[in-house]
C-alpha positions in Angstrom: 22.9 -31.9 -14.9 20.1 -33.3 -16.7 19.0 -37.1 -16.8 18.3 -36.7 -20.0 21.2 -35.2 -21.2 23.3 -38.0 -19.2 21.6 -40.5 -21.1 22.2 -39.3 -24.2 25.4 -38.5 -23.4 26.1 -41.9 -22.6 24.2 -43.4 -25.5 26.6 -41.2 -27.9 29.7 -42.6 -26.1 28.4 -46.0 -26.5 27.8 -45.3 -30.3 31.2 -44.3 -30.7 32.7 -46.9 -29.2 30.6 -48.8 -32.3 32.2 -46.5 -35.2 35.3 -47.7 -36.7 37.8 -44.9 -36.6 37.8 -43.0 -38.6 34.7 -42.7 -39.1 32.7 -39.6 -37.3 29.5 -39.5 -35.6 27.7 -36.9 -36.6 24.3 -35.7 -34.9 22.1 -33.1 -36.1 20.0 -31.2 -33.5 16.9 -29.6 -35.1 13.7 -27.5 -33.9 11.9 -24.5 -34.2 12.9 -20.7 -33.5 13.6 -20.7 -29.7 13.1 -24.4 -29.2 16.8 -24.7 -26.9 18.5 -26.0 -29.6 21.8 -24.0 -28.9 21.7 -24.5 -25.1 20.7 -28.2 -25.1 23.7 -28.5 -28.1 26.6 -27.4 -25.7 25.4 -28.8 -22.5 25.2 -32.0 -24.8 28.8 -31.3 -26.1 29.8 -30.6 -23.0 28.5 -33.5 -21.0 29.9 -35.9 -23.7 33.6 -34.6 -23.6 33.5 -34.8 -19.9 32.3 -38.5 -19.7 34.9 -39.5 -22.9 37.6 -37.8 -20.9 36.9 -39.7 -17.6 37.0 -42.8 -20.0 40.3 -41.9 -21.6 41.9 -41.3 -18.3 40.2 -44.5 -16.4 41.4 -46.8 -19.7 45.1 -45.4 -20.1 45.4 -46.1 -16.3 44.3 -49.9 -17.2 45.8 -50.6 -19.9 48.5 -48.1 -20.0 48.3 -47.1 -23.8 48.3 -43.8 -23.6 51.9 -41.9 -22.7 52.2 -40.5 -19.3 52.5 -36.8 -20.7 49.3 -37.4 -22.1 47.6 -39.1 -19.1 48.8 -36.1 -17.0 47.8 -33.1 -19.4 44.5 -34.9 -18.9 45.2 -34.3 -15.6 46.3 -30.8 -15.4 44.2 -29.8 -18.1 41.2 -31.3 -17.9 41.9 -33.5 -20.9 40.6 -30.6 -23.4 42.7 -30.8 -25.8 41.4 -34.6 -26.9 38.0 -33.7 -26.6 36.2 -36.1 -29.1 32.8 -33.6 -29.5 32.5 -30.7 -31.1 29.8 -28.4 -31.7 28.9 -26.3 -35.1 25.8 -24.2 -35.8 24.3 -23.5 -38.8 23.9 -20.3 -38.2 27.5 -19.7 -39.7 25.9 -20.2 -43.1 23.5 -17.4 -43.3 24.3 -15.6 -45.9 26.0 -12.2 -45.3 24.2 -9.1 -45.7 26.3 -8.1 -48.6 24.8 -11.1 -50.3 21.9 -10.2 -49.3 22.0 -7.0 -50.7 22.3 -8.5 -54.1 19.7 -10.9 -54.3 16.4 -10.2 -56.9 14.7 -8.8 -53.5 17.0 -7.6 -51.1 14.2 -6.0 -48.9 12.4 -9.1 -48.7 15.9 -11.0 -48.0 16.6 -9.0 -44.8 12.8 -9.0 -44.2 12.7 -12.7 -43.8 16.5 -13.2 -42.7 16.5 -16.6 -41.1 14.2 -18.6 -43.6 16.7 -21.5 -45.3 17.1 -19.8 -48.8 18.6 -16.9 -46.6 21.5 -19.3 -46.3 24.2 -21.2 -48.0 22.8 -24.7 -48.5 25.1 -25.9 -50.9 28.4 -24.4 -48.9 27.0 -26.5 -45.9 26.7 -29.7 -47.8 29.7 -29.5 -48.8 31.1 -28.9 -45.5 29.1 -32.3 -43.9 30.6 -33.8 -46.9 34.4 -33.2 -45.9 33.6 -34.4 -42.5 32.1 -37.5 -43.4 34.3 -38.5 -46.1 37.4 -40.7 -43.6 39.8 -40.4 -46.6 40.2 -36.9 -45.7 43.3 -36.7 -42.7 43.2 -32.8 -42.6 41.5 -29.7 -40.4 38.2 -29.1 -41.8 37.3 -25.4 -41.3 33.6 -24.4 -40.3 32.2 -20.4 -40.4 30.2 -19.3 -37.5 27.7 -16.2 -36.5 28.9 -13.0 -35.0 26.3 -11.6 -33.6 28.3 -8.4 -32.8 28.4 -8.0 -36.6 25.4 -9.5 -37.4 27.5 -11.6 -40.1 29.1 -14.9 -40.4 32.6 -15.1 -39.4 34.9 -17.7 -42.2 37.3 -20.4 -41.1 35.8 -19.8 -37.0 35.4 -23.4 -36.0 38.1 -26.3 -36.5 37.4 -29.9 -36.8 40.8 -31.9 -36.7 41.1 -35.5 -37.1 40.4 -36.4 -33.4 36.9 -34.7 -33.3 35.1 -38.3 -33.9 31.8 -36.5 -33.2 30.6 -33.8 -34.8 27.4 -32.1 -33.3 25.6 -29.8 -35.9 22.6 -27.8 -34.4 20.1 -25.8 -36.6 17.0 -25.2 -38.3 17.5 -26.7 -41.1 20.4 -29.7 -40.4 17.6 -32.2 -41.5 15.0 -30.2 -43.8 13.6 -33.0 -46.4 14.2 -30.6 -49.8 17.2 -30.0 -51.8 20.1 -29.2 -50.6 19.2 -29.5 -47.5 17.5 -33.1 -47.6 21.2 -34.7 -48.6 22.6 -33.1 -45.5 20.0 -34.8 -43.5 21.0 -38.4 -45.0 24.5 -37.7 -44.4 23.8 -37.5 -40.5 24.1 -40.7 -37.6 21.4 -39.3 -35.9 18.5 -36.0 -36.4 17.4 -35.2 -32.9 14.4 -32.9 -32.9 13.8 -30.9 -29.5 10.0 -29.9 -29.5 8.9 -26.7 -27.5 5.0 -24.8 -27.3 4.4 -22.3 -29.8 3.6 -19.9 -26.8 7.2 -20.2 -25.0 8.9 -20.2 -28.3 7.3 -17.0 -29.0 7.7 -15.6 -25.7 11.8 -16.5 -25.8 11.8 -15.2 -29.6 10.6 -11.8 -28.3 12.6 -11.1 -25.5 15.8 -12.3 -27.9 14.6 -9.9 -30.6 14.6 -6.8 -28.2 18.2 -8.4 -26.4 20.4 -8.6 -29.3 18.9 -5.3 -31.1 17.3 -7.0 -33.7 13.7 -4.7 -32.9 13.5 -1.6 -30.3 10.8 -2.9 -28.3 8.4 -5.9 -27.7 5.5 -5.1 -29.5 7.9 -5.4 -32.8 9.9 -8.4 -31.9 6.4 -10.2 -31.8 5.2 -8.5 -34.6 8.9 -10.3 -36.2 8.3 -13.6 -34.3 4.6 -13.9 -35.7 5.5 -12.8 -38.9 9.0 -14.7 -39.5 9.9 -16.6 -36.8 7.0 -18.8 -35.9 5.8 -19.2 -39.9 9.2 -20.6 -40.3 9.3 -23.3 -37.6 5.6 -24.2 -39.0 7.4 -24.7 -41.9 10.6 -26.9 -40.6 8.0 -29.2 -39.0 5.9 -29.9 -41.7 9.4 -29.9 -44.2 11.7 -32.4 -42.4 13.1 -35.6 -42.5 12.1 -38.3 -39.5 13.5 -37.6 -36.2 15.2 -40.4 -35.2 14.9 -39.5 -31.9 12.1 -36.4 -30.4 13.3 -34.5 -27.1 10.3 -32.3 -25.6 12.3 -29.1 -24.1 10.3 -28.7 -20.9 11.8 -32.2 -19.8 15.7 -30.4 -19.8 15.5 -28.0 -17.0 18.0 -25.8 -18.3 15.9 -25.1 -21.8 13.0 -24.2 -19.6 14.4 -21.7 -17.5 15.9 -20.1 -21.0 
C-alpha cells in the first residue's frame, strides 16, 4: 500500500473522529481525464474501511460497547457490513444517450460526451444535498455508469445512515460555475490528483480502443486531443481551490495504470 494513501487514510479517520454524528464527511476527488482518480478513489475507500474497522474491533474489545454478535461478524466478516466509506462517481450522472438524443445538437452531444453539460448537474446537487442534510435518517440512492450499456444505471449505489464518509470522485465534483460550483462548497475536502498531459493522453488512448469507445489508436487520440484533453484544460482553469493537490506519479498504483 501506498504511504500516501496511509496517510490520508489516517488523516480522514482522524477527521471523523472530529464530526459530530451525524454529520458526514464528504471528500471530492477531482482531476483531469486519466489522472487515477477512480483507482486512487477505491484504494482510498478501501484503505479507510480497513483502518476504521481495525478501530471498531480494537475499541469494542476495550471498552466493550459494541455486542458480541457484532464484534464477531467483524470477525468472521471482515467487519464489512459497518464500513463507514463509501465511494460514488460522477460518472452515474451523465446524461443518457436518449437524452442526448434530444438535446438542440445531439451530434455534437455524443461528439463531446464527457464535457459537464453532458451531465446532470442539478440531479447531482441534489443528491450531495440529501447526504449532507443530518435531518435526513433514510437510504440515499446514487446512479452509477454501466459501461456495458454505455448508460447510467438508477438507484445503483446506497448510502445508509452509517456511511459517515462519503467519497465522490469526478471531473467535475468541485468545478467553480453553476451548478456545479454549489456542489463544491458543500464538500469537507476537494482533493485534486495532478498527472502529465503526455500519460494522461497515453492512458486516454489505450482506454478508448479497451472499452470500444474508437477501433483503433490513431482515433482514440484523435478523441483524446480533441475531447478529452480540451476538457481537463478546461477543469483546471474552472475549479474551486484544492484543498489538498496529490501528484499521481507519487501513488505507485496510478502510475503503473
Amino acid at each position: 500500500m501506498d504511504a500516501d494513501i496511509q496517510e490520508l487514510s489516517r488523516y480522514l479517520a482522524h477527521k471523523l473522529e472530529c464530526t459530530p454524528s451525524p454529520q458526514r464527511l464528504l471528500v471530492g476527488i477531482a482531476g483531469i481525464p486519466a489522472s487515477g482518480k477512480s483507482t486512487f478513489s477505491h484504494l482510498l475507500v478501501e484503505r479507510v474501511n480497513a483502518l476504521l474497522r481495525e478501530r471498531l474491533v480494537a475499541d469494542s474489545k476495550t471498552c466493550g460497547e459494541l455486542s458480541g454478535d457484532i464484534i464477531q461478524n467483524s470477525s468472521d466478516n471482515g467487519g464489512r457490513e459497518y464500513d463507514q466509506a463509501i465511494l460514488v462517481g460522477l460518472d452515474g450522472w451523465h446524461l443518457s444517450r436518449g437524452q442526448l438524443d434530444v438535446l438542440p445538437d445531439p451530434q455534437t452531444a455524443h461528439d463531446r460526451r464527457g464535457i459537464h453539460w453532458t451531465f446532470d448537474g442539478a440531479g447531482y446537487i441534489t443528491f450531495l444535498q440529501k447526504v449532507r442534510d443530518t435531518s435526513f435518517a433514510g437510504v440515499i440512492t446514487a446512479p452509477s455508469f454501466d459501461h456495458a450499456l454505455k448508460d447510467p444505471t438508477p438507484d445503483a449505489v446506497s448510502i445508509h445512515p452509517h456511511h459517515r464518509i462519503v467519497i465522490i470522485e469526478g471531473l467535475y465534483v468541485f468545478l467553480s460555475i453553476p451548478p456545479w460550483s454549489e456542489g463544491g462548497l458543500l464538500l469537507d475536502e476537494r482533493w485534486f490528483i495532478e498527472v502529465d498531459p503526455a500519460e494522461a493522453r497515453r492512458r486516454l488512448a489505450v482506454r478508448h480502443v479497451l472499452t470500444g469507445i474508437t477501433e483503433n489508436v490513431v482515433e482514440a487520440e484523435r478523441r483524446a486531443d480533441l475531447n478529452d484533453l480540451p476538457n481537463g484544460e478546461f477543469i483546471v482553469a474552472n475549479s474551486l481551490e484544492p484543498t489538498r493537490i496529490i501528484h499521481s506519479k507519487s501513488i505507485s498504483s496510478l502510475v503503473q495504470e
